[in-house]
Biopython code that builds the backbone (N, CA, C, O; Angstrom):
import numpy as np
from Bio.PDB.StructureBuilder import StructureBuilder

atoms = [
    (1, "UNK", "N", (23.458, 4.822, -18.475)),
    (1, "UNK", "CA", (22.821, 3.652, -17.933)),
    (1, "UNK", "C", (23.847, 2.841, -17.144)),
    (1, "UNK", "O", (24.924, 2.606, -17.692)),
    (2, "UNK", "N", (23.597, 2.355, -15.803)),
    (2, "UNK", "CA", (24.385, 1.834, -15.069)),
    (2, "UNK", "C", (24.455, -0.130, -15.839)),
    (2, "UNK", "O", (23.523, -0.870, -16.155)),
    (3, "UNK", "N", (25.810, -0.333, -15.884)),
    (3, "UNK", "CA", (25.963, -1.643, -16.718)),
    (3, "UNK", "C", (26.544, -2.386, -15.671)),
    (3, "UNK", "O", (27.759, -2.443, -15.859)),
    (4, "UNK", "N", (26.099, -3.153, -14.353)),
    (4, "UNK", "CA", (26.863, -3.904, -13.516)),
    (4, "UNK", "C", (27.482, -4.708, -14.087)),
    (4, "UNK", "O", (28.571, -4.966, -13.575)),
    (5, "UNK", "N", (27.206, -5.270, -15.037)),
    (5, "UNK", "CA", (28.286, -6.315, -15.751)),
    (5, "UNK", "C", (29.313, -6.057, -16.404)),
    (5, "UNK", "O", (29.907, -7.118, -16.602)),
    (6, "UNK", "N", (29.825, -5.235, -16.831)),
    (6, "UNK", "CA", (30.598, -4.349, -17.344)),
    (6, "UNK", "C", (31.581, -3.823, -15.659)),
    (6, "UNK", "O", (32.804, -3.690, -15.626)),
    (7, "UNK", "N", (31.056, -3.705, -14.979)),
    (7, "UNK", "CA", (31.601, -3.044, -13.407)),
    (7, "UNK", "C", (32.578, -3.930, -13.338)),
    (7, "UNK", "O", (32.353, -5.096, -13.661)),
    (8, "UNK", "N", (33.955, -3.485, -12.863)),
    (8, "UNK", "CA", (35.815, -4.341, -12.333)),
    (8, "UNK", "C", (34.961, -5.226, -11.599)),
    (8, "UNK", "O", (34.472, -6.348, -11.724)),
    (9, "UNK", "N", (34.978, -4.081, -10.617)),
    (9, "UNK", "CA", (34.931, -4.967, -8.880)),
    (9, "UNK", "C", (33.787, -4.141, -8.122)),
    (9, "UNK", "O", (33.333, -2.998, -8.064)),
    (10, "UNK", "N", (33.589, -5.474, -7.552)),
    (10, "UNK", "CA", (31.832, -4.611, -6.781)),
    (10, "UNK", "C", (32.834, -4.810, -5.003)),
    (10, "UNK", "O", (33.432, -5.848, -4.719)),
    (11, "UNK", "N", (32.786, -3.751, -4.205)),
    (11, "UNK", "CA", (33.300, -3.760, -2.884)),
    (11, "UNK", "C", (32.292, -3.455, -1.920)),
    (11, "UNK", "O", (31.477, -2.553, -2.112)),
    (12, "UNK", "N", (32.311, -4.341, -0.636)),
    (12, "UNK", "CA", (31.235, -3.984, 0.243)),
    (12, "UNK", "C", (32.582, -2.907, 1.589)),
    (12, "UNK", "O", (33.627, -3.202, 2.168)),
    (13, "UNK", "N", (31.808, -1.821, 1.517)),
    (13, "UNK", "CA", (32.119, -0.943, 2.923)),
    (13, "UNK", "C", (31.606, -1.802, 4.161)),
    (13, "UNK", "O", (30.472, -2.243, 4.351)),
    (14, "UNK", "N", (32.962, -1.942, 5.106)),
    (14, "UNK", "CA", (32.486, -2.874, 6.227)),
    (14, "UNK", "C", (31.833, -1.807, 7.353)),
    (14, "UNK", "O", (31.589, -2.383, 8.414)),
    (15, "UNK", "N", (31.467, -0.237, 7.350)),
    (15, "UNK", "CA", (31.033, 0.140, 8.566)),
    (15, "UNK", "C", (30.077, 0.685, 8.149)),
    (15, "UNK", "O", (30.127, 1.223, 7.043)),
    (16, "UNK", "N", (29.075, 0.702, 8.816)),
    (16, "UNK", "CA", (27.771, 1.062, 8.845)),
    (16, "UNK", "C", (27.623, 2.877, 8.784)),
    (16, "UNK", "O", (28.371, 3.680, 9.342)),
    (17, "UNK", "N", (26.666, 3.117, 8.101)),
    (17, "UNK", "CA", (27.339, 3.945, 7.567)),
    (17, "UNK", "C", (25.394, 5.125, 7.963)),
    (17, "UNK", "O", (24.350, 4.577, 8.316)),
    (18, "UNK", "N", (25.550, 6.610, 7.744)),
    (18, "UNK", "CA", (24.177, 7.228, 8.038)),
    (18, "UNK", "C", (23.823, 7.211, 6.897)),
    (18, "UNK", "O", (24.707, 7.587, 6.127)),
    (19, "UNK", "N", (22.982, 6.961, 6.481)),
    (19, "UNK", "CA", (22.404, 6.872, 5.058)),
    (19, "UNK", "C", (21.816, 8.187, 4.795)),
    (19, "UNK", "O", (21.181, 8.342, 3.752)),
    (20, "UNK", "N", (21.952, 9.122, 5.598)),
    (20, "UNK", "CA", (21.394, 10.465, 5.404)),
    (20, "UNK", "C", (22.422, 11.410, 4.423)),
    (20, "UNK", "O", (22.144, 12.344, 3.671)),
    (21, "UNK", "N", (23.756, 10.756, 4.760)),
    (21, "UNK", "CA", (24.876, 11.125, 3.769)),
    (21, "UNK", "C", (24.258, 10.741, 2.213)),
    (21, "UNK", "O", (23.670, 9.762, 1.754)),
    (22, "UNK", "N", (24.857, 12.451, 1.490)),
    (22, "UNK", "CA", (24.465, 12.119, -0.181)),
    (22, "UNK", "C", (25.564, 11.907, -1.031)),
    (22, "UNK", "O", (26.537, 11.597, -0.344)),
    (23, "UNK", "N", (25.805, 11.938, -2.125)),
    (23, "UNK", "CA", (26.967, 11.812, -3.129)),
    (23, "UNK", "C", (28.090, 12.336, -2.601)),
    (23, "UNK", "O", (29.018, 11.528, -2.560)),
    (24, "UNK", "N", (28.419, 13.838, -2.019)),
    (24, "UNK", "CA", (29.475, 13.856, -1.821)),
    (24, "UNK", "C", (29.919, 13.785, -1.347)),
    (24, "UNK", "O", (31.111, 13.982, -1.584)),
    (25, "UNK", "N", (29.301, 13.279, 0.354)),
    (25, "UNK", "CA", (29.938, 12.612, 1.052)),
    (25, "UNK", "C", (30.327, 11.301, 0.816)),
    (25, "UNK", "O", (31.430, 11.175, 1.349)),
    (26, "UNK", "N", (29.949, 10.133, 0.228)),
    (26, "UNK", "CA", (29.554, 9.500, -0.285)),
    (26, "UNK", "C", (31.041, 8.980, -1.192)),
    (26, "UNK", "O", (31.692, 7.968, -0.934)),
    (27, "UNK", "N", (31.359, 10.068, -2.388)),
    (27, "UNK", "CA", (32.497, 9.899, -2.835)),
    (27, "UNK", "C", (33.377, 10.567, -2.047)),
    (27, "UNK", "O", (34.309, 10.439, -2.841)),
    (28, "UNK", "N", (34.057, 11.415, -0.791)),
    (28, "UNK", "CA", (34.734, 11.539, -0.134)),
    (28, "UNK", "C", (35.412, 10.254, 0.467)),
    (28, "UNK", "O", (36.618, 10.049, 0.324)),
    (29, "UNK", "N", (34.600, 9.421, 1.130)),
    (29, "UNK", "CA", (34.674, 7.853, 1.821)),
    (29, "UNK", "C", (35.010, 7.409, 0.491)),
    (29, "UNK", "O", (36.175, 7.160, 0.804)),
    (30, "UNK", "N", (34.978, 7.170, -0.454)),
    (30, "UNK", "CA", (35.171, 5.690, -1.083)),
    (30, "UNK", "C", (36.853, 6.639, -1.663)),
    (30, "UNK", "O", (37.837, 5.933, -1.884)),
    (31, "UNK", "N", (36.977, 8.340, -1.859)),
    (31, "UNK", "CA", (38.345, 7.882, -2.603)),
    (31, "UNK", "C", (38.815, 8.230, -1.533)),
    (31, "UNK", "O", (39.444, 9.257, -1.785)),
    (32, "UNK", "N", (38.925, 7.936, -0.162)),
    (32, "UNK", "CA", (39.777, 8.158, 1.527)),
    (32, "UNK", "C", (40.394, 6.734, 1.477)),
    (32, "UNK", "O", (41.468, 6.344, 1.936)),
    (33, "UNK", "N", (39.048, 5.794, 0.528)),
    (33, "UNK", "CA", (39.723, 4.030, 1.119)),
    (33, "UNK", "C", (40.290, 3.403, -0.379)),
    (33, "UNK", "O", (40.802, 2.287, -0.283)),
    (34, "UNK", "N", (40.237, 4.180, -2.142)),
    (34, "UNK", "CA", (40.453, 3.670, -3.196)),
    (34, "UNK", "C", (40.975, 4.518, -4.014)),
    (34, "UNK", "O", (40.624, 5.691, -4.144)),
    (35, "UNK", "N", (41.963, 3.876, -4.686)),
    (35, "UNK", "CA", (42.319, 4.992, -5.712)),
    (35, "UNK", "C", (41.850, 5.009, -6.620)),
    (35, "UNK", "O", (41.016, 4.138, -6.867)),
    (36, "UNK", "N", (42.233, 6.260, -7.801)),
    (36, "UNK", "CA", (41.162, 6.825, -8.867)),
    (36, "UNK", "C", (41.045, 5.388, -9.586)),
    (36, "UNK", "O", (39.913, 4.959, -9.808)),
    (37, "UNK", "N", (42.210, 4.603, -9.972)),
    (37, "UNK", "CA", (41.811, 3.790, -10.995)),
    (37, "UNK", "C", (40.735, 2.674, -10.648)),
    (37, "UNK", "O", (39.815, 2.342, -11.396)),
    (38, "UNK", "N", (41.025, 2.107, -9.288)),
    (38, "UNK", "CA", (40.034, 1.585, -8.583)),
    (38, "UNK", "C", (38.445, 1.428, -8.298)),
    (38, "UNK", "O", (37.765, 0.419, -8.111)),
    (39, "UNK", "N", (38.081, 2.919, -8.336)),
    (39, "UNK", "CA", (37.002, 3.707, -8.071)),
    (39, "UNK", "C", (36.138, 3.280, -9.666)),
    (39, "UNK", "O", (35.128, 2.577, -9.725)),
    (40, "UNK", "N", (37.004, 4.053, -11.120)),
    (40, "UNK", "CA", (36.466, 3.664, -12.122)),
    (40, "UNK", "C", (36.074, 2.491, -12.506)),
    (40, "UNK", "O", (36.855, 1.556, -12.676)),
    (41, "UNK", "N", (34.485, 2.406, -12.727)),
    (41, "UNK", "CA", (33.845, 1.174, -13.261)),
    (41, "UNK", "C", (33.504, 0.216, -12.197)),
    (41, "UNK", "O", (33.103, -0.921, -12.445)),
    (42, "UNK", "N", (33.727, 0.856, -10.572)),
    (42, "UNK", "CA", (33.309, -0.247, -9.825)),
    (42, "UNK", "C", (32.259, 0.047, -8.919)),
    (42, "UNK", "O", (32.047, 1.230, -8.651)),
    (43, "UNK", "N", (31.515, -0.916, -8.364)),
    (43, "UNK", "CA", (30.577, -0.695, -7.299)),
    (43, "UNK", "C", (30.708, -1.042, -6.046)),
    (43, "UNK", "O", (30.926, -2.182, -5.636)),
    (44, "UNK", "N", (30.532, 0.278, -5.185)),
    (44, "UNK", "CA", (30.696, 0.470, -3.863)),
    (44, "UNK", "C", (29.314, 0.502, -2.985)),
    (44, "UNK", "O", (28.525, 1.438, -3.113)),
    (45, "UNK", "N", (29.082, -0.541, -2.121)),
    (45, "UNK", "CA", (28.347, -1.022, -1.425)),
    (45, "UNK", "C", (27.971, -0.370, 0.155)),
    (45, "UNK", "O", (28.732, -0.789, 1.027)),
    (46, "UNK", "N", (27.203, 0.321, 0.493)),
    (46, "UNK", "CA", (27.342, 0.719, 2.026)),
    (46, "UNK", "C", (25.995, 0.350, 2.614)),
    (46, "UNK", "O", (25.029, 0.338, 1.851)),
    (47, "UNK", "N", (25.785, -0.039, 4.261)),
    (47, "UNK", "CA", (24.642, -0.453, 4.781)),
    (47, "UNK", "C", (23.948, 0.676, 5.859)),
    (47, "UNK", "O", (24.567, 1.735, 5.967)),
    (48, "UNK", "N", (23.112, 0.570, 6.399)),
    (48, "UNK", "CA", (22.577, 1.617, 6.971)),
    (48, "UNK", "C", (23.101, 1.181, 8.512)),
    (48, "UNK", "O", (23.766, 0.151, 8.620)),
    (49, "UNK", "N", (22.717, 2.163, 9.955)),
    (49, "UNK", "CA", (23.351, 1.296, 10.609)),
    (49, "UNK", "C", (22.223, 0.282, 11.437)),
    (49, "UNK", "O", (22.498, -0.364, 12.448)),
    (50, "UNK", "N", (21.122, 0.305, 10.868)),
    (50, "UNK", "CA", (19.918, -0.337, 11.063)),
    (50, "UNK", "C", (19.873, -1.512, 10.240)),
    (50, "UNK", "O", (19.103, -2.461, 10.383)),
    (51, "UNK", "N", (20.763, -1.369, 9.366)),
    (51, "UNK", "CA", (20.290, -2.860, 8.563)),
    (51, "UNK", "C", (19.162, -2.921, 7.449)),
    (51, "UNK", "O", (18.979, -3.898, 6.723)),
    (52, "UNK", "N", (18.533, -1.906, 7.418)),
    (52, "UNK", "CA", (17.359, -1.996, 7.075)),
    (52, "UNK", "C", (17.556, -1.341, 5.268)),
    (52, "UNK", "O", (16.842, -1.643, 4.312)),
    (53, "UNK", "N", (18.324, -0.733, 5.274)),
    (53, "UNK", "CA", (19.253, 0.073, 3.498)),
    (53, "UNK", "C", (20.296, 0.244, 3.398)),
    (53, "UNK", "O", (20.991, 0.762, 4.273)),
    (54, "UNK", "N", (20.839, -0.287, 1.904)),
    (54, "UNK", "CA", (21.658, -0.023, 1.390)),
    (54, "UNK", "C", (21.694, 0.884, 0.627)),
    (54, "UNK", "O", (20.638, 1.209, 0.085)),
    (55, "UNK", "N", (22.896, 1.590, 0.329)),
    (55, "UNK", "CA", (22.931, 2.517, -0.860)),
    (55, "UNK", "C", (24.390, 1.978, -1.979)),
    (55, "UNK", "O", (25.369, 1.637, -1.315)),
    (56, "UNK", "N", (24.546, 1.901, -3.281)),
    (56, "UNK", "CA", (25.329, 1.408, -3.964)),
    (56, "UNK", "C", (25.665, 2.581, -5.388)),
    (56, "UNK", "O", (25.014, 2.994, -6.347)),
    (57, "UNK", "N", (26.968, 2.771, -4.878)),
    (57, "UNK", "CA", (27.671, 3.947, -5.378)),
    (57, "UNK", "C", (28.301, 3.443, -7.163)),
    (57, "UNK", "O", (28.912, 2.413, -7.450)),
    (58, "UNK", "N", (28.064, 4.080, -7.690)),
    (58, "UNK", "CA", (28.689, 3.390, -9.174)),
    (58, "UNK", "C", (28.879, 4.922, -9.744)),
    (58, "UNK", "O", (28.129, 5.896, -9.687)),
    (59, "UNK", "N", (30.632, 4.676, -10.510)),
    (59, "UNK", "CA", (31.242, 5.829, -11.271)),
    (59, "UNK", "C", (31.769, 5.022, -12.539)),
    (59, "UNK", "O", (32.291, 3.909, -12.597)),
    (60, "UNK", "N", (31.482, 5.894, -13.483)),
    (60, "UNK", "CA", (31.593, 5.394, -14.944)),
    (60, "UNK", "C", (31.932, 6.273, -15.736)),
    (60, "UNK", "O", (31.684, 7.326, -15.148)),
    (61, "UNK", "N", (32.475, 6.569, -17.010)),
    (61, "UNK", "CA", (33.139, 7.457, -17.799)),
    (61, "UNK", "C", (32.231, 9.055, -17.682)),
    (61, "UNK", "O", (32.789, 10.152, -17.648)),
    (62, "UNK", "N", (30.968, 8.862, -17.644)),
    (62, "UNK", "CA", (30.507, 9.350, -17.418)),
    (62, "UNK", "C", (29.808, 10.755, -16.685)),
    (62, "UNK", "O", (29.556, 11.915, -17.012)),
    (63, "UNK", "N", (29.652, 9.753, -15.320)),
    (63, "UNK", "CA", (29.325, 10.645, -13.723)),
    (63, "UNK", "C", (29.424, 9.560, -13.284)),
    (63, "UNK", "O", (30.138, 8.660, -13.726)),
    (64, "UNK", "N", (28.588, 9.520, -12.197)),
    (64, "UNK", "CA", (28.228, 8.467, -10.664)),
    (64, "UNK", "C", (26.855, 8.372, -10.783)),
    (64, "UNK", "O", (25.976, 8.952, -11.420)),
    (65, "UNK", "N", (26.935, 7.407, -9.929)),
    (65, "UNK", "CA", (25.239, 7.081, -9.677)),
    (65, "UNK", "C", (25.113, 6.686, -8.111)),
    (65, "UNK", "O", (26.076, 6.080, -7.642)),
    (66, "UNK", "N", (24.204, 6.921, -7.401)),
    (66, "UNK", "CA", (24.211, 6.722, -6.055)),
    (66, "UNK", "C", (22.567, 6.014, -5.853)),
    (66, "UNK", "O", (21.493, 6.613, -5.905)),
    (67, "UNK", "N", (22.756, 4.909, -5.672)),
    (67, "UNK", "CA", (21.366, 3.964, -5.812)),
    (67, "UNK", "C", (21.150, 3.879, -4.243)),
    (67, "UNK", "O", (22.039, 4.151, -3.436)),
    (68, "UNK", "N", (19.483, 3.347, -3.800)),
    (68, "UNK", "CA", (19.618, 2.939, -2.570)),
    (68, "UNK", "C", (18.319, 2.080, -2.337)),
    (68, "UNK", "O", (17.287, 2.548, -2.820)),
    (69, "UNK", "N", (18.242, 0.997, -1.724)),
    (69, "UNK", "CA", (17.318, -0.165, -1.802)),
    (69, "UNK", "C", (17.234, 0.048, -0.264)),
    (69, "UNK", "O", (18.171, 0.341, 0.480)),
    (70, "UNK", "N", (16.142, -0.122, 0.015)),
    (70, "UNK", "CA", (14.865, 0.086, 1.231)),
    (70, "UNK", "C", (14.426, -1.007, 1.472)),
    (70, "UNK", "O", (13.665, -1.380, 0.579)),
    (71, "UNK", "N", (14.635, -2.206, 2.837)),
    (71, "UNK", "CA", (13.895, -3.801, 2.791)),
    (71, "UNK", "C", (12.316, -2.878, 3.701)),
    (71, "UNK", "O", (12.277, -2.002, 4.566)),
    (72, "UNK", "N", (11.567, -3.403, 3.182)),
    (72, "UNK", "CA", (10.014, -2.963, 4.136)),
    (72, "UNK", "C", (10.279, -3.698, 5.832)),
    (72, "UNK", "O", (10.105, -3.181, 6.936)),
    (73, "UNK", "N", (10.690, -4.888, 5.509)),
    (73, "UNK", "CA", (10.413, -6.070, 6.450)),
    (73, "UNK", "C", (11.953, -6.777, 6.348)),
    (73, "UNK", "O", (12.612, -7.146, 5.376)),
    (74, "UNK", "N", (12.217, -6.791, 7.817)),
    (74, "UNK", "CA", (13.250, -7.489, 7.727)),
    (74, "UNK", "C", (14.617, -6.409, 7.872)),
    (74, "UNK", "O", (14.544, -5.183, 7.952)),
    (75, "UNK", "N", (15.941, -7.294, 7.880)),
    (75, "UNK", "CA", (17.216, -6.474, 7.704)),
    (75, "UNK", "C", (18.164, -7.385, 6.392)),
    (75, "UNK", "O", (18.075, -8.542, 5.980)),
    (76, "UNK", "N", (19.127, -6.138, 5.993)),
    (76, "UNK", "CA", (19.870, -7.020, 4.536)),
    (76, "UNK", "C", (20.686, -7.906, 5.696)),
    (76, "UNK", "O", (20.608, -7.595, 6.885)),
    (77, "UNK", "N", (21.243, -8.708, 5.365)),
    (77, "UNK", "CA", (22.532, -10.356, 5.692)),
    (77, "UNK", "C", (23.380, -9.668, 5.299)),
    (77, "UNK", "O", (23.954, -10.014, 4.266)),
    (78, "UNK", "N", (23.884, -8.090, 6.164)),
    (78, "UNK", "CA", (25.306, -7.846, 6.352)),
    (78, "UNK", "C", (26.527, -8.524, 6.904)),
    (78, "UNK", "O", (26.859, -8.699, 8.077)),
    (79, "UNK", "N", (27.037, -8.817, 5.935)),
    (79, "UNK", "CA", (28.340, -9.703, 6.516)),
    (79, "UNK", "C", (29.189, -8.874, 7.848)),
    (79, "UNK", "O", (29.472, -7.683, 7.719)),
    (80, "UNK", "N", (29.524, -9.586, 9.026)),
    (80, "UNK", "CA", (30.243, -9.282, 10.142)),
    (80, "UNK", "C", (31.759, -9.483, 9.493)),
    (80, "UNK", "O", (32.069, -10.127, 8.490)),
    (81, "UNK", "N", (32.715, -8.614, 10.521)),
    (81, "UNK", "CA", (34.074, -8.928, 10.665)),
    (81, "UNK", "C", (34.851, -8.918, 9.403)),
    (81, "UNK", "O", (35.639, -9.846, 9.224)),
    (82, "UNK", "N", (34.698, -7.703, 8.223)),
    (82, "UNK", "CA", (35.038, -8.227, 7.260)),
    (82, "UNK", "C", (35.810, -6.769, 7.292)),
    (82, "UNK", "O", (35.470, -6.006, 8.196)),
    (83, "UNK", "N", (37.126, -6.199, 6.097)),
    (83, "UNK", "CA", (37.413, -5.238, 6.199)),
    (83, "UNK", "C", (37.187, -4.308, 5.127)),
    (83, "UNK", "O", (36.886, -4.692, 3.996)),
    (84, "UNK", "N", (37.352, -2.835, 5.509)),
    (84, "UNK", "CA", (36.560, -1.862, 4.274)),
    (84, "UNK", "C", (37.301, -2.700, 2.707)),
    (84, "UNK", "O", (38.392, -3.264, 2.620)),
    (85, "UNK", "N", (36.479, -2.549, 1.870)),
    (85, "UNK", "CA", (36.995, -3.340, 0.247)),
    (85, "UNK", "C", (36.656, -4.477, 0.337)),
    (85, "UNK", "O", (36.316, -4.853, -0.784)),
    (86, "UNK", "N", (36.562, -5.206, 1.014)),
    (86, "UNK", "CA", (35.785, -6.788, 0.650)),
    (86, "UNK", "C", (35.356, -7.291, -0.729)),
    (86, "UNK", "O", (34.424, -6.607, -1.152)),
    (87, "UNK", "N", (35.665, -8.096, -1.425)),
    (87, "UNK", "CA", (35.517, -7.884, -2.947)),
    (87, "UNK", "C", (34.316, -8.857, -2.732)),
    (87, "UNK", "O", (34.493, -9.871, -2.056)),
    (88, "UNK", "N", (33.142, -8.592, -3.266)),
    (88, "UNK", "CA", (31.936, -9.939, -3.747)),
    (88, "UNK", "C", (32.121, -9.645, -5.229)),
    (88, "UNK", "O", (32.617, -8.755, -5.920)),
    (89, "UNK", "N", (31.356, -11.057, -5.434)),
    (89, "UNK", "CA", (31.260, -11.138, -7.252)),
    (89, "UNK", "C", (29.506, -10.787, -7.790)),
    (89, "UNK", "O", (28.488, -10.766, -7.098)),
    (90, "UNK", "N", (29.632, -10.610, -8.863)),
    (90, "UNK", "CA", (27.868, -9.831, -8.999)),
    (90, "UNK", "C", (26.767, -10.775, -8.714)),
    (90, "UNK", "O", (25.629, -10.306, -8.749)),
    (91, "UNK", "N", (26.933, -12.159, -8.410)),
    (91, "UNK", "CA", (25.857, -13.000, -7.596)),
    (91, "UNK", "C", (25.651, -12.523, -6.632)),
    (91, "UNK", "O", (24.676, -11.801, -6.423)),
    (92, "UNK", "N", (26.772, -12.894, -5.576)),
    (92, "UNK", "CA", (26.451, -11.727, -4.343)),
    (92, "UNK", "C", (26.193, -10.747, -3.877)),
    (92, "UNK", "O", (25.924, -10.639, -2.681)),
    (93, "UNK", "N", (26.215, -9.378, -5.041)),
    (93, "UNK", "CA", (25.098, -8.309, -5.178)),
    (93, "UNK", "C", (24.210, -8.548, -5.278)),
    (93, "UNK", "O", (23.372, -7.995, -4.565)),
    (94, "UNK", "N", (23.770, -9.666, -6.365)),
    (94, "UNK", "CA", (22.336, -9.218, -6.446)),
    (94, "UNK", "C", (21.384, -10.694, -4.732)),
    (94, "UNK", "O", (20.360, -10.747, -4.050)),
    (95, "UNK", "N", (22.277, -11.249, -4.872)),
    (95, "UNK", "CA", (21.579, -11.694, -3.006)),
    (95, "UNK", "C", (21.139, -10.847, -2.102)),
    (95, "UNK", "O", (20.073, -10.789, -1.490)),
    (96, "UNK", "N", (22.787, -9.714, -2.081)),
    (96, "UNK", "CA", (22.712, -9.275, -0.874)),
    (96, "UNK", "C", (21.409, -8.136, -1.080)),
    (96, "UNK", "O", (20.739, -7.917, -0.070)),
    (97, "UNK", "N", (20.969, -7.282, -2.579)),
    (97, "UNK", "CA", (20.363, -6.852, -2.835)),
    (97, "UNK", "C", (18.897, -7.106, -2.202)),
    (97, "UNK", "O", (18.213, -6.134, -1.880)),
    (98, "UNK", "N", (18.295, -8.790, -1.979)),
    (98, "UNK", "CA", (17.370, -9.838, -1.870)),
    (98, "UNK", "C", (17.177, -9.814, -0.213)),
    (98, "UNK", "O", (16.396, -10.091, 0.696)),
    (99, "UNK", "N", (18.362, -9.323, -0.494)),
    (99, "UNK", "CA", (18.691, -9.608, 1.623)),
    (99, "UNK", "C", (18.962, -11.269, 1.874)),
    (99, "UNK", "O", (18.522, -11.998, 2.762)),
    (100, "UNK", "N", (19.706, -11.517, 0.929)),
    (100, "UNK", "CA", (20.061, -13.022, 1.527)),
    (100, "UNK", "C", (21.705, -12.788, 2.278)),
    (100, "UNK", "O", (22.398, -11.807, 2.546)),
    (101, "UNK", "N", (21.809, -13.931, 2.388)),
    (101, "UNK", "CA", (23.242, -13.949, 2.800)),
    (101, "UNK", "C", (23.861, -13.968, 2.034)),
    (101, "UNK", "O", (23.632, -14.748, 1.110)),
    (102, "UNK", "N", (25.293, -12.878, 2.002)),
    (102, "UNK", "CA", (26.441, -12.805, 0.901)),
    (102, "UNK", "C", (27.750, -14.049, 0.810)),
    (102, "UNK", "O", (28.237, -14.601, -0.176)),
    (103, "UNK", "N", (28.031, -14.187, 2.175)),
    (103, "UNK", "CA", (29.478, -14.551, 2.479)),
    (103, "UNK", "C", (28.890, -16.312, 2.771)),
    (103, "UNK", "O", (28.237, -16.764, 3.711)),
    (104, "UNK", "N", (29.251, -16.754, 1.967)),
    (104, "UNK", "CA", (28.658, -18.187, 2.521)),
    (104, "UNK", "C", (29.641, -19.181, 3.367)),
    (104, "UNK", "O", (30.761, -19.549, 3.013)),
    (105, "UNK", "N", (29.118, -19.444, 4.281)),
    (105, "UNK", "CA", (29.882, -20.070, 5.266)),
    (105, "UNK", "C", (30.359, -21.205, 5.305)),
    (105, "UNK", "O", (29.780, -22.258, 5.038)),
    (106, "UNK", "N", (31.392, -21.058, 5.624)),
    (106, "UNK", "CA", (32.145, -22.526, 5.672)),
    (106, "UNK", "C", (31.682, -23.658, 6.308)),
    (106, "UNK", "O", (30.916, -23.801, 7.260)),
    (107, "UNK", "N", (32.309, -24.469, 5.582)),
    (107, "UNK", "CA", (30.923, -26.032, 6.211)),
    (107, "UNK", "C", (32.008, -26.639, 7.154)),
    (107, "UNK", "O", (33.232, -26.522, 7.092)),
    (108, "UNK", "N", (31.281, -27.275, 7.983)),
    (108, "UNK", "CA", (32.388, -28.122, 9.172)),
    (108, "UNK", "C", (33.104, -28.461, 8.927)),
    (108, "UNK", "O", (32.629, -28.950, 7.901)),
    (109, "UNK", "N", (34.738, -28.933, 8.874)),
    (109, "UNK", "CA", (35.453, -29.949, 8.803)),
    (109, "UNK", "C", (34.804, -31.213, 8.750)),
    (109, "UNK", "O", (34.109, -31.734, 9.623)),
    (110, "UNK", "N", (35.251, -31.846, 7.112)),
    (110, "UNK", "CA", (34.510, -32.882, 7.009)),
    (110, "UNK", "C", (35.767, -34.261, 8.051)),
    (110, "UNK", "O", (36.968, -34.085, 8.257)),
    (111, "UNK", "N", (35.104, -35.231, 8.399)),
    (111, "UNK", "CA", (35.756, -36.039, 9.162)),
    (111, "UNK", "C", (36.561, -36.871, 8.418)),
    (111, "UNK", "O", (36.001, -37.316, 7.416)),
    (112, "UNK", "N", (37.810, -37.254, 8.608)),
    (112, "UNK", "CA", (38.836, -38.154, 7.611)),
    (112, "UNK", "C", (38.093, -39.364, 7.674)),
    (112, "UNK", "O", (37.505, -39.645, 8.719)),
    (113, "UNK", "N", (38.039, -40.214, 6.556)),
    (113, "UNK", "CA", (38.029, -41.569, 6.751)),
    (113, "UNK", "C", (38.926, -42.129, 7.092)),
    (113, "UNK", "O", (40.013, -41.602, 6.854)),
    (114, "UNK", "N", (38.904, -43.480, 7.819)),
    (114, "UNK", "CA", (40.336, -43.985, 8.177)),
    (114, "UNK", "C", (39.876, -45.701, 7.390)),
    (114, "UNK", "O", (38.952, -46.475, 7.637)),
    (115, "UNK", "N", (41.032, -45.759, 6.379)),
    (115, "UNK", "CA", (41.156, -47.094, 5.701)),
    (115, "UNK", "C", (41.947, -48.404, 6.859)),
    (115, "UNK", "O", (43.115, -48.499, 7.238)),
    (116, "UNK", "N", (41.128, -48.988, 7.063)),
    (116, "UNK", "CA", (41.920, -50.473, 7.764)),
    (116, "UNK", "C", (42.103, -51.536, 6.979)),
    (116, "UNK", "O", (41.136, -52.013, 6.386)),
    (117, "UNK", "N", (43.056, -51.945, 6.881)),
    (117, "UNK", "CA", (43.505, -53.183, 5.683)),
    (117, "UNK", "C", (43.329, -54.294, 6.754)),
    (117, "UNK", "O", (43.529, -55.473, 6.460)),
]
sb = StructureBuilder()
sb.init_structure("model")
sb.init_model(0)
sb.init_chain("A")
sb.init_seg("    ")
for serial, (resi, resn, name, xyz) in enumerate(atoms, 1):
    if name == "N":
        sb.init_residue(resn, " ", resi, " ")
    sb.init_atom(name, np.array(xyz, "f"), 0.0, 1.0, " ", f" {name:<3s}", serial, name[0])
structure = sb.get_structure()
């Protein structure tokens, strides 16, 4: 049984990726960019290059598991400009899962007050 809470580190793959690829391609890419200890207990994130599916790779004492979520309508809130390993925390799985936005954006520079005596 896959235990995300129990999972190190959940990593999003920053390139879009054919989703037609299965497991072993699948684990080829993730140990090209992680090492073994790395790999164990964590979840690896990849997007379609449509936007439209993800697939989410999980290895555990076990085997692997190779999951993949389908939006009907709409595209997931793939984060831009980010590099392969990107660490999110398991809120932001289960958003990006939702198709919300993962990476939350920085708010304007708030303006200094200026004190006059």
């Amino acid at each position: 049984m896959i235990k995300f809470s129990e999972s190190k580190n959940i990593y999003l793959y920053s390139e879009n990726i054919d989703m037609r690829m299965g497991m072993n391609k699948i684990q080829i890419l993730v140990a090209c960019n992680f090492s073994k200890m790395e790999i164990s207990h964590s979840v690896f994130v990849f997007c379609s290059n449509n936007g439209k599916t993800i697939k989410i790779y999980y290895e555990d004492d076990y085997g692997c598991w190779l999951l993949q979520n389908k939006l009907f309508e709409g595209k997931f809130k793939w984060p831009k400009g980010i590099e392969i390993g990107t660490k999110i925390d398991k809120r932001q799985l289960e958003w990006l899962c939702k198709g919300l936005d993962v990476i939350e954006r920085k708010p304007k520079e708030i303006e200094k007050a200026y004190d006059y005596y």
